[in-house]
Structures are given as structure tokens and as C-alpha cells.
N, C-alpha and C positions, 0 to 999 in steps of 0.2 A: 455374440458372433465374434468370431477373430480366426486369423490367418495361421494358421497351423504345417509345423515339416514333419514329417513321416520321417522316421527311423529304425530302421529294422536291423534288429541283433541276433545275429546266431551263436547261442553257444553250444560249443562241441567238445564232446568227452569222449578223448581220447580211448584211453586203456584206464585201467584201475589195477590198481596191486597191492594184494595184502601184504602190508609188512609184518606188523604185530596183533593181529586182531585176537581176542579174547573167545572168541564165540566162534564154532561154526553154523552156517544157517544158509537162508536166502536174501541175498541185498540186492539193492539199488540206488541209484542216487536223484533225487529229486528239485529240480530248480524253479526260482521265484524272481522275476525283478523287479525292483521298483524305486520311485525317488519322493523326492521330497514334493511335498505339495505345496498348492497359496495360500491354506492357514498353516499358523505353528502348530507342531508335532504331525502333519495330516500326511500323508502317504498317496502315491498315485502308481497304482502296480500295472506294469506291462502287460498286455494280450499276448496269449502264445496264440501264432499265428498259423503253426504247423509245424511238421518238423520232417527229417529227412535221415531214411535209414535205408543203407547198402550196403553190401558185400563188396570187397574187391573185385577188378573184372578180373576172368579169367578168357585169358586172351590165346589159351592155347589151343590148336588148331584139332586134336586129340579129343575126344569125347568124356569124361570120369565115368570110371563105370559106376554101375548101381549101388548103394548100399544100403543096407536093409537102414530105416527109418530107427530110429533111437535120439530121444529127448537129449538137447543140447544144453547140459548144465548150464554152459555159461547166456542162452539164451530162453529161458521157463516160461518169463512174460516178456512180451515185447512191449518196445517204447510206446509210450502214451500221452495226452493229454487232458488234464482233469479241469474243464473247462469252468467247474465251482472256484475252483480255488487257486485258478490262475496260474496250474504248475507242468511243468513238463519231466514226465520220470522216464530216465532209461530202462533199457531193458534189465530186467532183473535176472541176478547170476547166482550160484551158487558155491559157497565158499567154503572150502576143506581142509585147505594146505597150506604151510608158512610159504610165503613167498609166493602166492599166484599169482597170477596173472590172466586181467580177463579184458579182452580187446573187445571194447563198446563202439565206435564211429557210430556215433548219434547222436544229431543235431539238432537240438533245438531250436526254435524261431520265434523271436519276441519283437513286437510295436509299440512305439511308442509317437505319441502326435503332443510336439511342444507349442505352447501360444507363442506368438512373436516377440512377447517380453523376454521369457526365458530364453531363444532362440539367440536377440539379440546380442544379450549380456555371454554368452558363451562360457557359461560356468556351468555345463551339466553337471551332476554326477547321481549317478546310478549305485545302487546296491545288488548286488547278487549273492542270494542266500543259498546256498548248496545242502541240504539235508540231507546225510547217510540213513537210509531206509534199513530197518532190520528185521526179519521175520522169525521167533523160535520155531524149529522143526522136531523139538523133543517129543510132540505130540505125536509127530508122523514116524517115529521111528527113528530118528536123527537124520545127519544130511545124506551119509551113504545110499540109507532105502527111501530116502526122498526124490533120491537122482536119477534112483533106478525107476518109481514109480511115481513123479510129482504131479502132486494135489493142489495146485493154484489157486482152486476157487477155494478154498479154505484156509488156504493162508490168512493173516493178518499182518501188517506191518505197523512199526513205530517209528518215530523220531529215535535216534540213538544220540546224534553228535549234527553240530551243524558248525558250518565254516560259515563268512562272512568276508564278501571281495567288495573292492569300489571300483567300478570306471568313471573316467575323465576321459571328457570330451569326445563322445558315441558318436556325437554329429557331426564330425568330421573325421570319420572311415576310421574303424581300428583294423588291425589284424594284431594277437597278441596271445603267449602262451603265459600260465601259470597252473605250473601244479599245487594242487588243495591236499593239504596235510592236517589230518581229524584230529584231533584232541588224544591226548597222550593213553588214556584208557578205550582209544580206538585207533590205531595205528595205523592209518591206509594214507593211499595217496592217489587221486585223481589227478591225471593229467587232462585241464584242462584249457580251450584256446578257444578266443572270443573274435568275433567278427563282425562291423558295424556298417551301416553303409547310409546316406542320404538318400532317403527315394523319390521324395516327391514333396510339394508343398499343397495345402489345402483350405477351401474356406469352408468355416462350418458358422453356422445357423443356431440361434439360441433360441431358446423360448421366449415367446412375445412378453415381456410385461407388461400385466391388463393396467399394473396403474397408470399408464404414460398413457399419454394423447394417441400412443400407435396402437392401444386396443380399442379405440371407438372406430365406426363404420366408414371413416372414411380414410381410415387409416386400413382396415381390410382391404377396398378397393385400391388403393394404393400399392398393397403387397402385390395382386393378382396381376397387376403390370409390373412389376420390378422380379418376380420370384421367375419369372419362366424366363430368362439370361442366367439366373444359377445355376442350371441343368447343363445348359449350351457353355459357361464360363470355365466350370472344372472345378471351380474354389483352391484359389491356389494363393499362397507369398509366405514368404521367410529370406534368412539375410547371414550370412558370416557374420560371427562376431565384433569384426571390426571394418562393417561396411555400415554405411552413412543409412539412419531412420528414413523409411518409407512410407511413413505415415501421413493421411493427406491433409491431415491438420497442421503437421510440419509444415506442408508446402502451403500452406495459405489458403485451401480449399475449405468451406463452411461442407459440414460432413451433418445428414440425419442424426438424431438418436440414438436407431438402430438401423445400421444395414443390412438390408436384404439381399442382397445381389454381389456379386464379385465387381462389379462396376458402381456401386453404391462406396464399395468399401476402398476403394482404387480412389476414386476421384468427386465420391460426394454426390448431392443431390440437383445442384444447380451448376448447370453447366452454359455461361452465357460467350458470344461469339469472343469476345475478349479471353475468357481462359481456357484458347485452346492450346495455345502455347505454355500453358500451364499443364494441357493434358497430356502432351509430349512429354515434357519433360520428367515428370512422373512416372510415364512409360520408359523411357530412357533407361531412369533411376532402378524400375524394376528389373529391368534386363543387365544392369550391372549387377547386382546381386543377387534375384531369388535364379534365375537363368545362369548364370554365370556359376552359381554352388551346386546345381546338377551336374555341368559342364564337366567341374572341380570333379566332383563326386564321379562321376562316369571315368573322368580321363583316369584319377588314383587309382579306381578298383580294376581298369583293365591294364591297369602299368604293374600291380604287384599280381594281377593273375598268369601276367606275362611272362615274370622272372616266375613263378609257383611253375609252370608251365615247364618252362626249358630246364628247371632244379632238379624237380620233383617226379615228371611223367618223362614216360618213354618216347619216342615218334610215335608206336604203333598206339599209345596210350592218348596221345593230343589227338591223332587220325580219327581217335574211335569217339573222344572225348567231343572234339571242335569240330571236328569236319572237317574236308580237304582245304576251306575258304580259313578256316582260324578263325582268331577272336574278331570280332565284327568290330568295325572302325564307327565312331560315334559319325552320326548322318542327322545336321541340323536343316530347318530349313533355308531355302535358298535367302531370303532375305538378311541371314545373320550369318553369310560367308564375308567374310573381311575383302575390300576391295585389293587386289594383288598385283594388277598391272598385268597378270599371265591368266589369258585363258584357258592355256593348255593345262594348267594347274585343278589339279581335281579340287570339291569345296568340301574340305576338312572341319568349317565351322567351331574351330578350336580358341576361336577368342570373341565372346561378345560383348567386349566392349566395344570394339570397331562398329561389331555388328547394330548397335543401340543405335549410330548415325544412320546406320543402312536403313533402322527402322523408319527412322521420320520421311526420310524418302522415297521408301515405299508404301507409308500409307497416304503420304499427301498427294503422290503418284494414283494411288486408286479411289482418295474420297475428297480429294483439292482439300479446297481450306475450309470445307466444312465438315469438321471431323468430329463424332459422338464418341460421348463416352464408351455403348455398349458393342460400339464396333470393335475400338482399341481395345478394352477389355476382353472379349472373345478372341482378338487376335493372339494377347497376350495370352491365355489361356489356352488354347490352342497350340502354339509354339511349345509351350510349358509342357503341357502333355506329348506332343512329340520326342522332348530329351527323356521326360520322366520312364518311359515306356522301354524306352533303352537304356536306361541304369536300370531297372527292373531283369532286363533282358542279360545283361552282364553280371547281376546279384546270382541270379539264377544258375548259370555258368558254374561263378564261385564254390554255392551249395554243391554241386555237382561235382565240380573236383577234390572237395574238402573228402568225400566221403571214399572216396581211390586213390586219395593218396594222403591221409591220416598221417601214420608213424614219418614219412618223411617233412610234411608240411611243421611236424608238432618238431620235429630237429631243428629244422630251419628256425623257426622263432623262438624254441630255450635255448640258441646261445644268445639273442639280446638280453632276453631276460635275466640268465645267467650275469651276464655283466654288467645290468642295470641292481639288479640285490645285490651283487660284489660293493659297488661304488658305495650302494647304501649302508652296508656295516662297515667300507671304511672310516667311514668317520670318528668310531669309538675303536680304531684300531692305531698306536699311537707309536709310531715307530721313534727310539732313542739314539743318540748319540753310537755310531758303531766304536768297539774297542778291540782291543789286540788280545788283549790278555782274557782268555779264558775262564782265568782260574780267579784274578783277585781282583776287587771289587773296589773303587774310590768311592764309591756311594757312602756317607756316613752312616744318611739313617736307614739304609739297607729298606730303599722303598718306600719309606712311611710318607716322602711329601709327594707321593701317589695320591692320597686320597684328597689332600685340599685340592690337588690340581686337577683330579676327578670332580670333581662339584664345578670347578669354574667350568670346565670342559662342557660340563650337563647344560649349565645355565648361559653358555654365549652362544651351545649350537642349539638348543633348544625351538626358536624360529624358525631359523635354516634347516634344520629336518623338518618340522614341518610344510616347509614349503615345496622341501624334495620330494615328501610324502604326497603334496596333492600333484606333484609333475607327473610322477608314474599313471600311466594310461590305468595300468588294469594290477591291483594288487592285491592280495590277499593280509588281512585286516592282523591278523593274529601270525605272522609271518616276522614283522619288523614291530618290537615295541614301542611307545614312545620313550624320548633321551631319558626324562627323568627315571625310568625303571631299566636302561639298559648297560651294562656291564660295562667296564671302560678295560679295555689289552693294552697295557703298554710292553713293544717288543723292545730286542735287544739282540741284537746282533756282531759278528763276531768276524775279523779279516785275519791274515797271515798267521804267524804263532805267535805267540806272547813269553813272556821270559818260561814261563814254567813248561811252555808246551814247543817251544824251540828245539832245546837237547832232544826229545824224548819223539817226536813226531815221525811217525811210519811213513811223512813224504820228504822229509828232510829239509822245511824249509826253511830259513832263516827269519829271525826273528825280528817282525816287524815294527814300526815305528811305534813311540808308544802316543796316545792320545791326543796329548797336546802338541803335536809334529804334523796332524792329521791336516790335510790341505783342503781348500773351501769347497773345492770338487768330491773329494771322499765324503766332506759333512754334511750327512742332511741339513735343507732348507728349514726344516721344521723342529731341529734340536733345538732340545730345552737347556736354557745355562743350569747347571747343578748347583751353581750356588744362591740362585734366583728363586724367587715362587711366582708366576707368571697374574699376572691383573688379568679379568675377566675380559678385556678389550684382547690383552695378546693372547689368551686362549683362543679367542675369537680369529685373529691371525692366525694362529699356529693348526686352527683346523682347514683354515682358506687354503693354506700352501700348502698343507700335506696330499702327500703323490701316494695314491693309493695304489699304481702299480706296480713298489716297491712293497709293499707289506707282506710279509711272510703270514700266509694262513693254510689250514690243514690241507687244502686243495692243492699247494704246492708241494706238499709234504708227502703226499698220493703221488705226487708228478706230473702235476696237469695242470695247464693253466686256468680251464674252466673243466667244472666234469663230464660235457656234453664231448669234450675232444676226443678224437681218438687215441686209445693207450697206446704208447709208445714201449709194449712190452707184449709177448706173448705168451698166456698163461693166467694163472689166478692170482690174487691178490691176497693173500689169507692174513686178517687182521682179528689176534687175539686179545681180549679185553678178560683183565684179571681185578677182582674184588678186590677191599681192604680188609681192615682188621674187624672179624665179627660179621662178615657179608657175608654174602653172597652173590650169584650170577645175577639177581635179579636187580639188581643195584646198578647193572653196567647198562640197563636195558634201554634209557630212555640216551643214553650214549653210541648206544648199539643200533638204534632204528637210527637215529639223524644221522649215522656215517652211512649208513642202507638207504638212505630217501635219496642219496643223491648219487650213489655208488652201488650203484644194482647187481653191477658187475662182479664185486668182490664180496668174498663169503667170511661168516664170522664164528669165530668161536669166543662164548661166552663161557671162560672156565668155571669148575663146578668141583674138581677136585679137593679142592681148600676148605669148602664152603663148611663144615665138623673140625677144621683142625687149624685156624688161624691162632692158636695161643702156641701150637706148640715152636719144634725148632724149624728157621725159614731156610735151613738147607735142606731140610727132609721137605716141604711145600714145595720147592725150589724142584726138586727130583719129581714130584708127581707132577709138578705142571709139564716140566719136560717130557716127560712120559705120555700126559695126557694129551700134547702137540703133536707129538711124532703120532701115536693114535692116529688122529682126524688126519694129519695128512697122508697117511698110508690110507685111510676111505676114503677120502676126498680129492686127492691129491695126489694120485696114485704116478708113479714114474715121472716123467720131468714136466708137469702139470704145473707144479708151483713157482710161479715165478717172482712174488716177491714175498714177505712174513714181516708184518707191522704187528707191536706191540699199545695197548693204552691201559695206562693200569693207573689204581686211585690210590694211594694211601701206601698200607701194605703191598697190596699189590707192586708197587714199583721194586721193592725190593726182592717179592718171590721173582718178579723175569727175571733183576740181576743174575740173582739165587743160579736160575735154568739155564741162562748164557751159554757159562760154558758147558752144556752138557748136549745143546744144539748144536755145536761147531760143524756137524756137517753141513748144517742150512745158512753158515754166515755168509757166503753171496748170495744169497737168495735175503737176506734181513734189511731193510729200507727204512724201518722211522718206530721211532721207540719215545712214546708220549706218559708223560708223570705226570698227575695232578696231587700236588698236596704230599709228595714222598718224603719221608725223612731219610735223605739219600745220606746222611752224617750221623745219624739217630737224634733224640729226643738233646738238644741243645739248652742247658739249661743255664742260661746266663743272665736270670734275673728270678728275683722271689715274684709268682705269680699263683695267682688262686690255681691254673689250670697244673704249676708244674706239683705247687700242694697237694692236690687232688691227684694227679700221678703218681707221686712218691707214694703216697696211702694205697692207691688202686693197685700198685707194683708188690708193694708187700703184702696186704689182702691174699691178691690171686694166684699168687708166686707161678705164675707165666713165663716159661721159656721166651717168649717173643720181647715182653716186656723186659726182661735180660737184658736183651740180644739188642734191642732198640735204642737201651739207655746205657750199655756199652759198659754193663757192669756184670757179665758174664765171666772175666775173668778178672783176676788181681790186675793184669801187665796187661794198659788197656789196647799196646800193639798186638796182644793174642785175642782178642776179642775178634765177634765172627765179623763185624762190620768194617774193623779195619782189614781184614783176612780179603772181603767180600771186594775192598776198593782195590786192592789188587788184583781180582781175577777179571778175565778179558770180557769183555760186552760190549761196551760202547763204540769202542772201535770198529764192531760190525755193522753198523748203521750208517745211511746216508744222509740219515736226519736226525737229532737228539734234542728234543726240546724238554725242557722241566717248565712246567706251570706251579706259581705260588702265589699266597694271597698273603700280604700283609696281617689282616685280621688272622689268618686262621693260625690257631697255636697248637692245634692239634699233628700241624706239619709246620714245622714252626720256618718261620721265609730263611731264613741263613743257610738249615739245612735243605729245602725242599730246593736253594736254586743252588747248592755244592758248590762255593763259592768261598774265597777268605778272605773276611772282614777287617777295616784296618784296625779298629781297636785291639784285635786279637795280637799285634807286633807288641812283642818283648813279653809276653804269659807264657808260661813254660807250658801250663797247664790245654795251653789251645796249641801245639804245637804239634800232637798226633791228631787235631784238625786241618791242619793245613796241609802234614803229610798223606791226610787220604782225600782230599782234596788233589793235589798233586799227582796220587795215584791214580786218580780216576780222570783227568784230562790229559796228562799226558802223553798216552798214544792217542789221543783224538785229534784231527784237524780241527781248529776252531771255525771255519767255515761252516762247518755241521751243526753246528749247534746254536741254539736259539735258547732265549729265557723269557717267559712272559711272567707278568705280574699283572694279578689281575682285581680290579676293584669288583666288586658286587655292592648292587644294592641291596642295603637289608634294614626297610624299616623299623620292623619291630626289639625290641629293645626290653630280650630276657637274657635269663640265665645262658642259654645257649649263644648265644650273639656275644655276653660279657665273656667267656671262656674259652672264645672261638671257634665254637663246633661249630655253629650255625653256618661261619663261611666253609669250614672244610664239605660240609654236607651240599653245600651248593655248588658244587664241582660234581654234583649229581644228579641234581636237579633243576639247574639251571640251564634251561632251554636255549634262549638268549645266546649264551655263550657257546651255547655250541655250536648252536646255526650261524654263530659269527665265526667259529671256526674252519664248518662246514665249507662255507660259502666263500 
């Protein structure tokens, strides 16, 4: 036997939208909860307790007329509960199109009853397994004549992908969004938002153990007088986490074996005139805590139904929703109104503490001083079920509005969200020292003491995420890695002009202070000395003080400060993503869904034009990608539709946009953010013997590749007639309001000098690096340095082959690294 809280969670699925699904068919999505149990490894799964599905109201005074009857793709089978196996499946839809969109509002409802140990301790936590259901329709004809004439009872469905969320702390009220994003060979994304509430506290009953003295006969008789106060008691207790044990062994009470009775388990079996002031106080005890967290529980869920209320619904929608009276004011009984001094004052019963004194003198008012256990016990019980009844009452409400007003309730709580996963990837976001200059770089070893200070980084916050990790109420598991596999950004940013970008700058500004002039105000708190290599204690420091509302990430680079805001433009967004050398479109793709998960808004083109011709010349690539942009905006983007034109391009790619630049000039106000990963914006820099430039030189003559030329800037004798220096002088950059180059140390296939266009000091007094500097030069010069940004980006890479020694491995992770992008994203 032991005293048990009721907890009831609704999750509710929002919409669902395909982003990249491979298959058309029949889906739905399937959920399970459960936690940890009292042996190791054991599991203790939720009851679905029901669930809740509606339509918006249609509140207009107009009649719809009739229309003829025809099966609702997106609803085939409706929501269910499969009461085997503990799961609640939405309604199943049918999926056709890139981009769908299928608006579910359906609730699910899950219980769960904790014993008073786990209740105590206040460490729930919960698992929710989300399974993508998938049905092949190839039998039936595919989905098109599926939809026209759908065969349900012969479907069959499978597991395809399954997400994996945790909640903290169910038992004290969530309201919480998170969209679930399947696994990269199933592209969707459920927007879902979890809802918990306190309902009630309860005693339950175990089975007798025949071996104790309480299965002989006169321990039956003993039961048949104590079991009939369980009925009349309610079976009720539980406690906040950080309110004082209940227990009547705590208080000094000799307690049976096993109780039977809610008064058994209250106050024990011997009850002599001496400890009745023991049975007060006990009472007291329980009315500070198991009463006092319904109280809790009631007053939060009608405080955020309140704001949901006046956000979300209309007048005529609260009218139809509440009633003329509104949310109903919590009504305790009379004896647990706080004494106020006013009796004009209505009894709110909104603090019983007070009310615990009111108790004792109203029972000793009705039983003097000779007070039973099973009276106080029933009184307590009684009371208890009075609040329980009305948090029940105000649950119910909740359910009810969740389901009319969905897409705006699901707004309201993704921007916390939003800025609760911001915080969390700041961490591996490491913002440097700002500089003047543009173009030329004090760095000596051009990034390499990245990677030790990446490892200290991993290993000081290593803790500290984790324990960010368990703060988050409700998260999605596969969302945020742990440190040791997560990618470390360090930015770099950029103020006034710098010597080289003073002269030549299209705003004329004068040329700003150089570095070391830089005042404590302009320097971040969190710069690293460059001549230092930071101890694992001031890594530890330098992640405490970094302000992560300064970091530049691709969300600011969209122009938003989270993606839920409103654009601050009107028009489309058109962001093209161009392949490297030897690609294709399908290479940009897992780049191309995580700017789409969060940016629904803006449409993409994956080019495809290159995808046969990456060896040849990158001015003729250069002409078709232009060609194939103007295209898609003339379908897509028909007359003054496009409002802005973002670039992301991997490798070669960076060089085919150059290439197109100028051949867009009509659309350069309309161009916003122009993103490199891994570009050899200088070509193939060869300023050391390495297996990888060995292996080039060989691959070079082998394949005798126009690109391969053009890259290694041996296309012509006079390497100022070479197309790469030709390429630094024509206009591009300067169209952008944003310019960021991403490189990676390791990767030598975009080797980091050229991938961040930058001039190195060693390069002073070589003749030979001196038409690098001049196209360096060229290519910032007209840029404001404010524009532009340089990231360097660590990757983790355990394994430790061929690829990893020659630095493909990291250039290829600028493709497949999720991680880094939803750090981007985000």
C-alpha cells in the first residue's frame, strides 16, 4: 500500500509536414510514455486515458452549404487507442507532395500514479517515444487511387523511424512545444506540445502477504473494521519536492505492517488520548503539502489558461468556449479560508497554510478534545477531493481549448523554445576577438590552436551541459548531441575598414583603429589572448562569460532574430544551394531540409545544372547556374515576389556563384547572404609538401581537367591572366548583406588560408604570394567589413583513416554533419 499523485499528460500534435520523405503512402504517428521503474533496467509505461479530437469552431452565423461527401485524405483513420500496447495513434493521412502539410489537433492523454518516494524526491522524468507509422499503398494502386478509393481495413502499417523526447518535472504543470524531426532517411517534422497537470493524490491497497501475522484470521477480522473508511477516505497523499516528509513513522507514530485504511496509513494503528496533538499536527503537515500542491496545481493551470485565453481566442470564442461566468475561480472549503479580518471579502481559499490553523479549530470546535483518527482522516479526504474535482474541472477546460486554438497556442510556446535551443548551441559557439581589418590576418598559425582549445572547451563544459540538458522541461533526445561529439564554431568578426578596405569601400568610411587600440568596451569579455593556449579551468571561464546574444548564427543571417518572428520583408526568400566538385544536388540535401525545418517560409533551389560538368571551365558552370536561377524565379517568383536571394554553396560550388554574380546584377538588391563551406576562394594553395597536394599534382595531370587548371591557377603562364585572379576582381560580394566563409583547419581539400581569403603574415616579403594578396585585396575591397564573418570550424572525427589523414573526411563533414547545422540553424 502507499499514497500515490495522479498526473495526467496530454500530448498534442499539432500539424505534421513533409519535408523530404522518400516514399509516398499512408502515415501516422504513434506515441508511448514511460519511466523508469524500482528495479534496474524495469520500465513503467503510462495509461492512455483518452484523447481529444476537434475541428475548429465555426463560429459564423451563415450556414456551409452541402458538399457532396468525399474521403478526407488527410483524415482515412481517425485517432485511436490501442489499449494492448499502451499507445495512442493520430489520425492517419495521406502523403503525396514535397512540402505538405497535414493539420492533425489531436490529443492525447496519458496517467501516470507515482508512490510517495519518487514524488518526494522530485526527479521525474519521463520518456516519450514518437513512432512515424508507414503504410506501402503500391498494392492499391499507389497513393493517387488510394485517395480516390481508400482500403483501410487492408492496410498494414510499420515502424519506419522513431524519435526519442524526455520530460522533467510532469508533476509540477508543463505547457511546452517541440518539434520532432525523424531521422535524415525520413524527413518530416511533427510539431509537437506537451501538457501536464497535478490531479489528485491517492491511496492504494496491496495485496495482503499471507506470510505475516496479517493473513491469519484475526487479522481478516481486523481488515473488515479498518477497509470500510477506504471507501469514505478517497485514498489520497503526496508532497512537492521540497516540502517536509509525511510519513507517520517520521512523526513518532507506531504504524501496522500493512495499512489498510487511509487513516491507518495517516496516523497508525494506536491512537491513545495523549497523541491527539500528534494527530493534528500531522494533519496540519498534510494540508501544508498534499492540499496546498493541488491548490499550486489549480491556481498555474487557470493562470496560463488565462493568458492562452486573452492571446489566442476571440471574445466570441472565450463566449462559446467559458461561458458568460469565465474561468471558474478555485472554491475551497469554508474551513481553509485564511482568517482576513473582512467579511465582506469573498473566501478565495488561495493559501492553506493559514488555512492548516483554521483546521484544528475547526475540528476541535466539532469533536472537542476527543478527536479519532478516522474522523480527521475523512475530513482530510474529503477536503482533498473537493480541490481535486476542480483541477480536474480546469484540466478539462485546457483540453478543450487546446483543440481551437492549436496553430496559435503551438506560436506562443515555439518562441520559448526557440530561445531555450539558441542558449543551448551557444555554448560551442565561440565568438573572437573583433578586428579592423578584413583582409589580413595576425593569426600565425592561421587557426591550428583551434583544435587544443576545442578539446579543453569539450572537457570543462562537458558537466555543465549536461546539467543544461536535464533543466530543459521537454526535449527532443536526438536534437542536441552530447559535448564530446558536438562541433565547436569559432566566429570572427569584423568593425569599420581596415587598411585595405578603407581606400576602396563603397561607404567611404575611414579607416578604423587597428586592434590593439581596441577599448575594453568594443572587446569581448570572452576573448582569447592569441598568444596564450587557455587551461581547462579558463575554458571553463570563457564558456561562463560568453553572451550568447551576441553570436552571429545563420538565423541572423535570414534576419530574424528567432525564426518564429515575423519577416521583416515582404516577399519570398529564395535560397540557392550549389554542389561541389563531382556532386550533385543530392549532397546539399541534408543542408537543404535543416534550413526548411525552421524556415518553412522560404523556398529552395537545389541546383542540378553542374551536376555532368564539374571538371569543365567554372565560367561556363558560372552561366548555367545563372541561367538556371533566373529560370526558377521567373516560375516561382514571378514579378516583384522575390524579395530577398541567399546563396550556400560547398566546395566548388562557391566559386560557380562567384562565377554567376555578375551575370545576376539585376537581382543584386534583392541578394542578402552568400554562405562557403570549404571554398577555395584563392585556389589550391600549395605552401607545403603534403600527401594531399602529392596526390593533386598526380590527379591534375592524370585528368587534365579544365577546373583542376583553373583551381591551381595554372591555367595560364602570367598567373594575373588566370581565371581566379580575373574572378577576384569581378563584382559579387559587394551584393550581400551578409558574407560569411566557413573553414576547417583539418580539411585540405579547401585548404583554411584560401577557404577564409585572407593574407597571412608569413606570406610578407615572397614575391611569389604577392598576386595572393592582390586577389585577396580585390575581393574585399569594395565590401564593408561589418558584412562579413569567418567561422572556423572544429569537427569531431574519430576515426582515424586515409580520409581523416588527407582531410577529406573533414571537408565532407560540411555535409553531413547535422550538428553543425542545427547549430547554425538555430
Amino acid at each position: 500500500m502507499s499514497l500515490h499523485a495522479v498526473v495526467e499528460l496530454a500530448i498534442h500534435f499539432e500539424s505534421f509536414r513533409n519535408i523530404d520523405l522518400f516514399h509516398q503512402g499512408l502515415y501516422h504517428l504513434r506515441v508511448r510514455l514511460c519511466r523508469e521503474g524500482p528495479d534496474v533496467g524495469s520500465t513503467v509505461v503510462a495509461t492512455p486515458c483518452g484523447y481529444t479530437v476537434q475541428s475548429p469552431l465555426d463560429l459564423r452565423t451563415e450556414a456551409k452549404p452541402k458538399q457532396v461527401d468525399r474521403p478526407d485524405p488527410h483524415c482515412l483513420i481517425p485517432a485511436h487507442i490501442i489499449e494492448d500496447e499502451c499507445t495512442f495513434s493520430t489520425r492517419s493521412f495521406l502523403i503525396r507532395y514535397c512540402e505538405e502539410e497535414v493539420e492533425l489537433n489531436d490529443v492525447g492523454q496519458f496517467r501516470f500514479e507515482l508512490p510517495q518516494t519518487d514524488w518526494e524526491q522530485g526527479t521525474l522524468m519521463m520518456t516519450v517515444e514518437v513512432d512515424l507509422m508507414f503504410a506501402d499503398l503500391s498494392q492499391h494502386g499507389g497513393a493517387d487511387r488510394f485517395g480516390e478509393q481508400p482500403d483501410v481495413d487492408s492496410t498494414e502499417f510499420k515502424c519506419v523511424s522513431t524519435a526519442r523526447l524526455q520530460v522533467h518535472g510532469a508533476q509540477k504543470g508543463l505547457h511546452e512545444f517541440c518539434p520532432v524531426a525523424f531521422d535524415e532517411y525520413h524527413f518530416c517534422l511533427a510539431n509537437i506540445m506537451l501538457h501536464s497537470v497535478l490531479l489528485d493524490h491517492r491511496f492504494r491497497l496491496q495485496p495482503l502477504d499471507t506470510s505475516s501475522h496479517y493473513g491469519s484470521a484475526r487479522s481478516q477480522r481486523r481488515v473488515l473494521d479498518k477497509v470500510e473508511c477506504d471507501s469514505d477516505d478517497g485514498a489520497r497523499k503526496s508532497s512537492w519536492s521540497n516540502a517536509p516528509s509525511l510519513s507517520p513513522r517520521a512523526s513518532g507514530i507506531a504504524l501496522a505492517p500493512t495499512a489498510l485504511s487511509f487513516s491507518e496509513f495517516l496516523f497508525g494503528t494506536c491512537y491513545p488520548t495523549e497523541a491527539q496533538e500528534q494527530l493534528l499536527q500531522i494533519a496540519e503537515g498534510f494540508y501544508r503539502t498534499q492540499l496546498d500542491s493541488l491548490v499550486i496545481s489549480h491556481t498555474e493551470l487557470t493562470k496560463w489558461l488565462r493568458e492562452v485565453c486573452d492571446s489566442c481566442l476571440t471574445p466570441v470564442q472565450q463566449q462559446v468556449l467559458l461561458g458568460n461566468a469565465g474561468l471558474p475561480d478555485l472554491s475551497v472549503p469554508v474551513e481553509l479560508t485564511p482568517c482576513s479580518g473582512n467579511d465582506s471579502e469573498p473566501a478565495t481559499g488561495t493559501n492553506p497554510m493559514s488555512g492548516a490553523a483554521l483546521l484544528r479549530i475547526q475540528l476541535e470546535s466539532e469533536h472537542g478534545r476527543k478527536l479519532s483518527a478516522r474522523a480527521v482522516a475523512a475530513r482530510l479526504a474529503y477536503d482533498l477531493d473537493a480541490v481535486a474535482s476542480q483541477v480536474l474541472e480546469a484540466w478539462h477546460l485546457v483540453l478543450t481549448v487546446l483543440v481551437h486554438a492549436p496553430r496559435e497556442i503551438a506560436m506562443c510556446l515555439r518562441e520559448s523554445w526557440e530561445r531555450r535551443i539558441a542558449r543551448r548551441w551557444s555554448t560551442t559557439m565561440i565568438k573572437e576577438d573583433p578586428r579592423a581589418d578584413v583582409a589580413v590576418t595576425e593569426r600565425e598559425d592561421c587557426c591550428g590552436s583551434h583544435s587544443a582549445l576545442s578539446e579543453s572547451l569539450r572537457k570543462a563544459a562537458g558537466d555543465a551541459d549536461a546539467e543544461a540538458s536535464q533543466a530543459l522541461p521537454f526535449q527532443d533526445l536526438s536534437m542536441v548531441p552530447p559535448m564530446a561529439l558536438r562541433p565547436m564554431i569559432f566566429e570572427e568578426r569584423y568593425y569599420g575598414g581596415g587598411a585595405a578596405a578603407a581606400s576602396k569601400s563603397l561607404w567611404g568610411s575611414a579607416a578604423a583603429k587597428p586592434e590593439s587600440q581596441v577599448s575594453d568596451t568594443q572587446r569581448p569579455s570572452n576573448a582569447t589572448p592569441r598568444s596564450s593556449r587557455p587551461t581547462a579551468a579558463e575554458a571553463k571561464e570563457l564558456l561562463r562569460e560568453y553572451d550568447d546574444s551576441t553570436s552571429m548564427t545563420l538565423k541572423q543571417y535570414c534576419g530574424e532574430c528567432i525564426p518564429s518572428t515575423p519577416r521583416p520583408y515582404r516577399g519570398v526568400h529564395l535560397i540557392v544551394l550549389v554542389h561541389g566538385f563531382q556532386g550533385n544536388s543530392f549532397d546539399m540535401r541534408l543542408m537543404r531540409n535543416n534550413l526548411a525545418l525552421l524556415y518553412p517560409d522560404s523556398i529552395f533551389l537545389s541546383s542540378i545544372c553542374n551536376e555532368d560538368n564539374t571538371e569543365g571551365d567554372i565560367s561556363e558552370m558560372g552561366i548555367r547556374l545563372a541561367q538556371e536561377v533566373v529560370n526558377y524565379i521567373c516560375d516561382w517568383c514571378p514579378g516583384s515576389a522575390l524579395a530577398r536571394l541567399s546563396f550556400v554553396a560547398h566546395s566548388l560550388g562557391g566559386l560557380i556563384v562567384r562565377s554567376a554574380l555578375p551575370l545576376l546584377h539585376e537581382y543584386s538588391s534583392k541578394m542578402f547572404t552568400f554562405i562557403s563551406f570549404g571554398t577555395s576562394h584563392l585556389g589550391i594553395v600549395q605552401d607545403e609538401i603534403s600527401l594531399f597536394n602529392t596526390g593533386f599534382w598526380m590527379f591534375k595531370k592524370w585528368r587534365k581537367s579544365t577546373f583542376l587548371q583553373q583551381v591551381s591557377m595554372t591555367d595560364h603562364p602570367n598567373p594575373r591572366e588566370t581565371f581566379l585572379f580575373k574572378l577576384s576582381k569581378a563584382k559579387g560580394f559587394e551584393f550581400f548583406q551578409n558574407v560569411v566563409l566557413s573553414s576547417c583547419y583539418e580539411d585540405q581539400y579547401g585548404p583554411i588560408q584560401s577557404a577564409r581569403a585572407e593574407i597571412r603574415p608569413e606570406w610578407a616579403g615572397k614575391p611569389e604570394k604577392q598576386v595572393y594578396r592582390e586577389m585577396v585585396e580585390n575581393l574585399w575591397g569594395p565590401v564593408h567589413p561589418d558584412r562579413v564573418r569567418r567561422l572556423d570550424i572544429n569537427f569531431v572525427i574519430p576515426e582515424k583513416n586515409l580520409d581523416s589523414f588527407i582531410g577529406r573526411a573533414a571537408h565532407i563533414q560540411f555535409l553531413e554533419s547535422q550538428p553543425m547545422m542545427r547549430m547554425l540553424v538555430h
